[in-house]
DSSP file (Angstrom, degrees, kcal/mol; ACC not computed):
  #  RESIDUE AA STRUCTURE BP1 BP2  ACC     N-H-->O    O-->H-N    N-H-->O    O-->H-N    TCO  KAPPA ALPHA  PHI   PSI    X-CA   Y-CA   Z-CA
    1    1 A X    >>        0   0    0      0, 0.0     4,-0.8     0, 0.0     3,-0.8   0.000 360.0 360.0 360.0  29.4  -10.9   -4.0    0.2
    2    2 A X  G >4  +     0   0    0      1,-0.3     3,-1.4     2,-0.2     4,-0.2   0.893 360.0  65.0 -71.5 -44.2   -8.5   -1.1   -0.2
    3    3 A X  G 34 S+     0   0    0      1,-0.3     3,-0.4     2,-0.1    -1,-0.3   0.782  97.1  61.8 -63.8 -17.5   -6.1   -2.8    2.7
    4    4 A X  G X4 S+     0   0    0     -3,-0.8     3,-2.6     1,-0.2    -1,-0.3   0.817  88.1  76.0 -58.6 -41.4   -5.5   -5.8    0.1
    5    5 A X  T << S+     0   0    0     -3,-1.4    -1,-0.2    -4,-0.8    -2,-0.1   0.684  87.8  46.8 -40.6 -47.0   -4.1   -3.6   -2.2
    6    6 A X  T 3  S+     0   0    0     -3,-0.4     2,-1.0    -4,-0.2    -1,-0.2   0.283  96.5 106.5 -57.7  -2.3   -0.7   -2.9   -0.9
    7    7 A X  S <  S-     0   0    0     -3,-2.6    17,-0.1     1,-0.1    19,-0.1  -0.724  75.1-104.1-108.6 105.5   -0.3   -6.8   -0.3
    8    8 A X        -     0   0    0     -2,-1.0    16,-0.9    15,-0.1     2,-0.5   0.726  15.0-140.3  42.9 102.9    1.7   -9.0   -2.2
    9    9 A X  E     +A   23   0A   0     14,-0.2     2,-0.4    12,-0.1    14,-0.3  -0.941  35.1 178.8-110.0 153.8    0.3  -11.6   -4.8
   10   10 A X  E     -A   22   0A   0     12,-2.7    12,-2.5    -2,-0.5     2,-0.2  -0.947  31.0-111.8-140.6 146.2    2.6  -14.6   -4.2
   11   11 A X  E     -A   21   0A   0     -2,-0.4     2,-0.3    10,-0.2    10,-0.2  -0.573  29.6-173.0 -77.6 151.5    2.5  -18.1   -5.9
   12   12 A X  E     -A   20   0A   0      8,-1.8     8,-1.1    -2,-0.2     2,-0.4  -0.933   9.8-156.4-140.2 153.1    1.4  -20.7   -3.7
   13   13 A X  E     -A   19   0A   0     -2,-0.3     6,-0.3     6,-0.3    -2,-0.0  -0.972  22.2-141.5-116.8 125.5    1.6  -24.6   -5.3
   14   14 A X    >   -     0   0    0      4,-3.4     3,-1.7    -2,-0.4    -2,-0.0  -0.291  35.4 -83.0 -71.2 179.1   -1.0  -26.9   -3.2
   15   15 A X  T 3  S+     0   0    0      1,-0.3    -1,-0.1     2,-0.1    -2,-0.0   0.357 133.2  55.9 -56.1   7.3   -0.2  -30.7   -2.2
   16   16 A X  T 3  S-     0   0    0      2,-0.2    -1,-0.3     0, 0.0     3,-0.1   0.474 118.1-113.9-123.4  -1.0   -1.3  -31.6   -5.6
   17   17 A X    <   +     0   0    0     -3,-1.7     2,-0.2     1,-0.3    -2,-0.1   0.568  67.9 144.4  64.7  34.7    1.1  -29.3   -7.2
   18   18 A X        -     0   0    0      2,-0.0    -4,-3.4     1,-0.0     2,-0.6  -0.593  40.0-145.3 -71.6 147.3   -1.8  -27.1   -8.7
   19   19 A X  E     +A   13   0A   0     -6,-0.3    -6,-0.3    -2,-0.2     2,-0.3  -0.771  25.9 162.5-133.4  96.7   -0.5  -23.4   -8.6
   20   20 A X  E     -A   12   0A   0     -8,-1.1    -8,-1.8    -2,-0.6     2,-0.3  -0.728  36.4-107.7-127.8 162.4   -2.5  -20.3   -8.0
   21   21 A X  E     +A   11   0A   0     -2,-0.3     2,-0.2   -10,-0.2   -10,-0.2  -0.686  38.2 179.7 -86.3 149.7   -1.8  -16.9   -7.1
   22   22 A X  E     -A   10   0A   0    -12,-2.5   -12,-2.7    -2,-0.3     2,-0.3  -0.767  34.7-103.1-150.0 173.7   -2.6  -15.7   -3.9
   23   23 A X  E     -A    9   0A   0    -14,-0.3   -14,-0.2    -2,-0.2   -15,-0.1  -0.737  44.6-126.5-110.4 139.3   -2.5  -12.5   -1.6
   24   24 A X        -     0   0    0    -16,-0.9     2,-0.2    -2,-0.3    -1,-0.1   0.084  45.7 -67.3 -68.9-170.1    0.6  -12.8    0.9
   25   25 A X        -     0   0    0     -2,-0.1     2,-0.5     1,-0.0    -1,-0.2  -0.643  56.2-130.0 -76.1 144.2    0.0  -12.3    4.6
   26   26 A X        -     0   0    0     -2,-0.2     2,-0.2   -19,-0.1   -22,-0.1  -0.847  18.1-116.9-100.2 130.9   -1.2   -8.5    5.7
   27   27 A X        -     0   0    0     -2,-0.5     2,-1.5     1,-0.1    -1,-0.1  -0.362  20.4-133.9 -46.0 113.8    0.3   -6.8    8.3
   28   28 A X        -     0   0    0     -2,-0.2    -1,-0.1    40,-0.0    43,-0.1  -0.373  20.3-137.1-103.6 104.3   -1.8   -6.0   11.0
   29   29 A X        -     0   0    0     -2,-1.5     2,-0.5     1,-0.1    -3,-0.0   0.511  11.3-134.8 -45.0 170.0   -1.3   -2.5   11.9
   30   30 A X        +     0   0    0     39,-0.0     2,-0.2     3,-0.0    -1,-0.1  -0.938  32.9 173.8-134.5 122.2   -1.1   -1.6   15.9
   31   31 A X        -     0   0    0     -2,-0.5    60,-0.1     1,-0.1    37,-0.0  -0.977  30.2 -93.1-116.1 122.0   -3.0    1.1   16.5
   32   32 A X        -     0   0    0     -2,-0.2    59,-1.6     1,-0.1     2,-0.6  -0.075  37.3-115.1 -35.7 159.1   -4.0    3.0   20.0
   33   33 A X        -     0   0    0     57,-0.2    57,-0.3     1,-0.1    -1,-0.1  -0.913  27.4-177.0 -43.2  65.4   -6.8    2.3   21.5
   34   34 A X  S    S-     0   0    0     -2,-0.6     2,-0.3     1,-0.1    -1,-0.1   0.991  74.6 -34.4 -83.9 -52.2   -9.8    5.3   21.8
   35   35 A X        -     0   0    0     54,-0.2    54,-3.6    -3,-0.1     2,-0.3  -0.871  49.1-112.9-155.8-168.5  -12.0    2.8   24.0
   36   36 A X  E     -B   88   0B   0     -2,-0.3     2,-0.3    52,-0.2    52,-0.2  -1.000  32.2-159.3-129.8 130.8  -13.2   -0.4   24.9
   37   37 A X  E     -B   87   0B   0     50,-2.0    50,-2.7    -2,-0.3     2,-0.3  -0.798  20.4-105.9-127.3 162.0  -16.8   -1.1   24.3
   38   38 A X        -     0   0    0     -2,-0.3     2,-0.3    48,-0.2    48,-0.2  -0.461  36.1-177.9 -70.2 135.8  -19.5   -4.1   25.9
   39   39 A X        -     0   0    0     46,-0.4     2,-0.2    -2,-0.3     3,-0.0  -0.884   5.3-165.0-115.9 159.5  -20.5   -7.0   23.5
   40   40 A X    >   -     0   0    0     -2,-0.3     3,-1.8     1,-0.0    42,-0.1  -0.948  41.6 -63.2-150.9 170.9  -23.0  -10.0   24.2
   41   41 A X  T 3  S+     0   0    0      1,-0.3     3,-0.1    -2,-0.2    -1,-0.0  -0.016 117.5  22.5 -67.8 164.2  -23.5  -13.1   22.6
   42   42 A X  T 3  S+     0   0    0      1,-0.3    -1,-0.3    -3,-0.0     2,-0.2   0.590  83.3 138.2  66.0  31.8  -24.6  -13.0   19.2
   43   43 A X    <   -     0   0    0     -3,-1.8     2,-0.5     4,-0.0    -1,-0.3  -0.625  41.8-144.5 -92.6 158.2  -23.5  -10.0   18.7
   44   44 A X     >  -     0   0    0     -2,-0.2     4,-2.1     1,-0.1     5,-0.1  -0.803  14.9-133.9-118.8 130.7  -21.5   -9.2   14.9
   45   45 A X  H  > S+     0   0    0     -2,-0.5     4,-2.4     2,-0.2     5,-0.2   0.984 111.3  55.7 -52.3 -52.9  -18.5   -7.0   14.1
   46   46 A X  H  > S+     0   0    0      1,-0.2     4,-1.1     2,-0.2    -1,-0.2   0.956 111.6  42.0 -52.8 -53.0  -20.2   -5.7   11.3
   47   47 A X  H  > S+     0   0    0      2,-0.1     4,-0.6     1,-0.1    -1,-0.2   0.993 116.9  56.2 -52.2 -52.0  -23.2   -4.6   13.7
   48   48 A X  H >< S+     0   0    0     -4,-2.1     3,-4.3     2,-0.2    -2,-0.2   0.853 107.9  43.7 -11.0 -88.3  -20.4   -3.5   16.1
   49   49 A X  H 3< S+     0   0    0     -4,-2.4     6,-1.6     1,-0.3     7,-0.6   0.809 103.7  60.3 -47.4 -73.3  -18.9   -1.5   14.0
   50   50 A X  H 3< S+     0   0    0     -4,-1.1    -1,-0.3     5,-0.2    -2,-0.2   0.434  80.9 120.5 -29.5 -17.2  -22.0    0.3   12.5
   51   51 A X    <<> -     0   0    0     -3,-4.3     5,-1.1    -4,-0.6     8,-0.2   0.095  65.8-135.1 -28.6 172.9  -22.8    1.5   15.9
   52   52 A X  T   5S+     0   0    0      4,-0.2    -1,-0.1     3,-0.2     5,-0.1   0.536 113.8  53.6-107.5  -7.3  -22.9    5.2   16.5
   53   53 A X  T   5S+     0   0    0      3,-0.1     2,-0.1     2,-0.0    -1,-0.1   0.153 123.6  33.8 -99.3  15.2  -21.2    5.2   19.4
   54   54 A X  T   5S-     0   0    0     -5,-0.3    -4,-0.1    -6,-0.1    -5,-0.1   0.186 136.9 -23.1-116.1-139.1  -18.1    3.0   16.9
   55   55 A X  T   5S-     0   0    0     -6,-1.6    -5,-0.2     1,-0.2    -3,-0.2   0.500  90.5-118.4 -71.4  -6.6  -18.1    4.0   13.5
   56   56 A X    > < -     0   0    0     -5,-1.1     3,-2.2    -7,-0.6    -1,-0.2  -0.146  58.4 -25.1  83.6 165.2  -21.2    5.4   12.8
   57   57 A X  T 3  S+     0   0    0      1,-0.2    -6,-0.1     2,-0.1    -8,-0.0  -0.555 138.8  20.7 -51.0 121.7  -24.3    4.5   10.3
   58   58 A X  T 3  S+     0   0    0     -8,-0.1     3,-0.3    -2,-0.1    -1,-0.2   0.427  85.9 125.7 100.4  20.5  -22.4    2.6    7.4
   59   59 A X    X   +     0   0    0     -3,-2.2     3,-1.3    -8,-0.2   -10,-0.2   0.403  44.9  90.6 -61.0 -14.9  -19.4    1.8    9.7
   60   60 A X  G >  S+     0   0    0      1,-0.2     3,-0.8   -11,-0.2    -1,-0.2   0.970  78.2  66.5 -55.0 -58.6  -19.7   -2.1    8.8
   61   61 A X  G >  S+     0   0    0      1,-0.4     3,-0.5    -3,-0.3    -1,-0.2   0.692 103.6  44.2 -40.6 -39.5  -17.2   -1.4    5.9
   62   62 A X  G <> S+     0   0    0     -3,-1.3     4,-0.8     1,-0.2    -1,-0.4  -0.162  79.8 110.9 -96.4  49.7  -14.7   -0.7    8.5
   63   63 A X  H <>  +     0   0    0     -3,-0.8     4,-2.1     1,-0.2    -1,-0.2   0.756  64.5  73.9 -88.0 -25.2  -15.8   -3.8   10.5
   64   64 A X  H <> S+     0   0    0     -3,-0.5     4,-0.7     1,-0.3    -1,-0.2   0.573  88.6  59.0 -79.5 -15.1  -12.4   -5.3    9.6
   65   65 A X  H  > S+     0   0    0     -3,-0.3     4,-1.1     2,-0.2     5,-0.5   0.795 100.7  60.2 -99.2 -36.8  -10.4   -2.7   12.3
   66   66 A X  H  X S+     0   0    0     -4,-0.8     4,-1.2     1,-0.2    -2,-0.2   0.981 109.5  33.8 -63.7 -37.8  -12.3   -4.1   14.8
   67   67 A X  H  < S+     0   0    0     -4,-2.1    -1,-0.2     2,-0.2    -2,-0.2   0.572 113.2  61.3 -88.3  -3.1  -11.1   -7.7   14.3
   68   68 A X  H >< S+     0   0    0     -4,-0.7     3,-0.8    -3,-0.3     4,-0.2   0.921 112.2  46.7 -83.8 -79.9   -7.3   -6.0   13.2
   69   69 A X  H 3< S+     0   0    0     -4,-1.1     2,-0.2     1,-0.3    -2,-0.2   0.729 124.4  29.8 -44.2 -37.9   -7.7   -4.6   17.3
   70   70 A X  T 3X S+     0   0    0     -4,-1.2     4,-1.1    -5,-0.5    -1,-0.3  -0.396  80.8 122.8-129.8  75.9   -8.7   -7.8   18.5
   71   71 A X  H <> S+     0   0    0     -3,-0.8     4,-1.5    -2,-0.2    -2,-0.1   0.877  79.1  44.8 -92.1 -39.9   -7.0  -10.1   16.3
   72   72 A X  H  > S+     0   0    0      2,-0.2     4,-1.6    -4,-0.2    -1,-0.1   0.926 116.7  46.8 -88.9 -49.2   -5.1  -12.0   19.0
   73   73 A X  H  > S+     0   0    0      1,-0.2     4,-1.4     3,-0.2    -2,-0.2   0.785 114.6  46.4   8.3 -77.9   -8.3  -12.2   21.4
   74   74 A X  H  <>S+     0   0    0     -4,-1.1     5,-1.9     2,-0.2     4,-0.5   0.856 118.7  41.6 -80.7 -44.3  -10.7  -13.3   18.6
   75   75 A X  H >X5S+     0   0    0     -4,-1.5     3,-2.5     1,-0.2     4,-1.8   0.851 111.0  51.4 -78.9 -77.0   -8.2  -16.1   17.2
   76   76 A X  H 3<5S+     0   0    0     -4,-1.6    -1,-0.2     1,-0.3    -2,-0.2   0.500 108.9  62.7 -34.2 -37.7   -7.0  -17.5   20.6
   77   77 A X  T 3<5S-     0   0    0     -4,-1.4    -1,-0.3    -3,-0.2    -2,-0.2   0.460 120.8-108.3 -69.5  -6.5  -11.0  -17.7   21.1
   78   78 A X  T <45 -     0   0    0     -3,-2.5    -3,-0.2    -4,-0.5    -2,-0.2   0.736  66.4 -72.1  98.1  13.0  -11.5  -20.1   18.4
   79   79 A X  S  <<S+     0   0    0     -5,-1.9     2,-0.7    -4,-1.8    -1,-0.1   0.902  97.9 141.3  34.1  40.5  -13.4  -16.5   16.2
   80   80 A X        -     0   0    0     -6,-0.3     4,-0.4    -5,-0.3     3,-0.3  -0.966  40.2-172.3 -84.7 115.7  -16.2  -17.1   18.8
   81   81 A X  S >  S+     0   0    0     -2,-0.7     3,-6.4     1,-0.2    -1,-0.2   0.988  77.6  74.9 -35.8 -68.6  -17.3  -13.7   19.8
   82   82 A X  T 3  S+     0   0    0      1,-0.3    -1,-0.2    -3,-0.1   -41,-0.1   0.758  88.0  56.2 -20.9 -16.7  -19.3  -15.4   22.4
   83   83 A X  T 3  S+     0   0    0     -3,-0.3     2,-0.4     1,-0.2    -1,-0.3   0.954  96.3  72.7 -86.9 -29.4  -16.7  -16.1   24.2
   84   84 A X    <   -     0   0    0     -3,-6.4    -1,-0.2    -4,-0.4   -10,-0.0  -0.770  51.3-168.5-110.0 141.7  -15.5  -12.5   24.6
   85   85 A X  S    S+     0   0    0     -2,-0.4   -46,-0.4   -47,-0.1     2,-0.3   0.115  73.4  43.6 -99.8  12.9  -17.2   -9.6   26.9
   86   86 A X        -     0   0    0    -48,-0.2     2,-0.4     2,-0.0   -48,-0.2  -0.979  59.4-158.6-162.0 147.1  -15.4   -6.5   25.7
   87   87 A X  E     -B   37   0B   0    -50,-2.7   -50,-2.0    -2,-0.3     2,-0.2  -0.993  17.0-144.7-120.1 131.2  -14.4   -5.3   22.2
   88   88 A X  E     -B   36   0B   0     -2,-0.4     2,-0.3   -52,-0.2   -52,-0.2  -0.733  21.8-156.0 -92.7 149.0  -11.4   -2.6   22.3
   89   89 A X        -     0   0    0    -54,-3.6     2,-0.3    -2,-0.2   -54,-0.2  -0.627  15.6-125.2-105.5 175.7  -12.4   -0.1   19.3
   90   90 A X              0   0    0     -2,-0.3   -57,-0.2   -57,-0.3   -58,-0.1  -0.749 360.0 360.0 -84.4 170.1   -9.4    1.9   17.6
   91   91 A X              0   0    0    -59,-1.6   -58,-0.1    -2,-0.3   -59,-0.1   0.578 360.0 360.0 -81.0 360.0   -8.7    5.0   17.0
């Protein structure tokens, strides 16, 4: 959870005027591209990621750069994977 660190704690007051601290919004870096790899349904970032031809054995940890790379993709889809047939990896 290292990328949290640099971010912000901000008050936020709910509709009820309860008041908690909260982590701001995180930037989400742009990074190149190294490749684009196949997904099918019911497939996981975390699995993704942990590939060997991805991150490697104990690559889930970084599972969180795969959805930073296809952040726009994965939201616009509703965060169904299913829906999408290619994951671009970073570099």
């Amino acid at each position: 959870m290292a990328r949290f660190l640099r971010v912000d704690d901000i008050e936020f007051t709910d509709q009820n005027g309860k008041t908690m601290i909260i982590k701001d919004w995180r930037v989400i870096s742009q990074v190149a591209t190294a490749f684009q790899i196949d997904i099918k349904e019911g497939d996981l970032l975390d699995e993704v990621a942990s590939r060997e031809e991805v991150f490697g054995t104990f690559g889930e940890n970084r599972s969180y750069q795969l959805f930073d790379q296809n952040a726009v993709e994965i939201v616009e889809n509703g965060f169904d994977l299913s829906k999408l047939k290619k994951l671009r990896v970073p570099v």
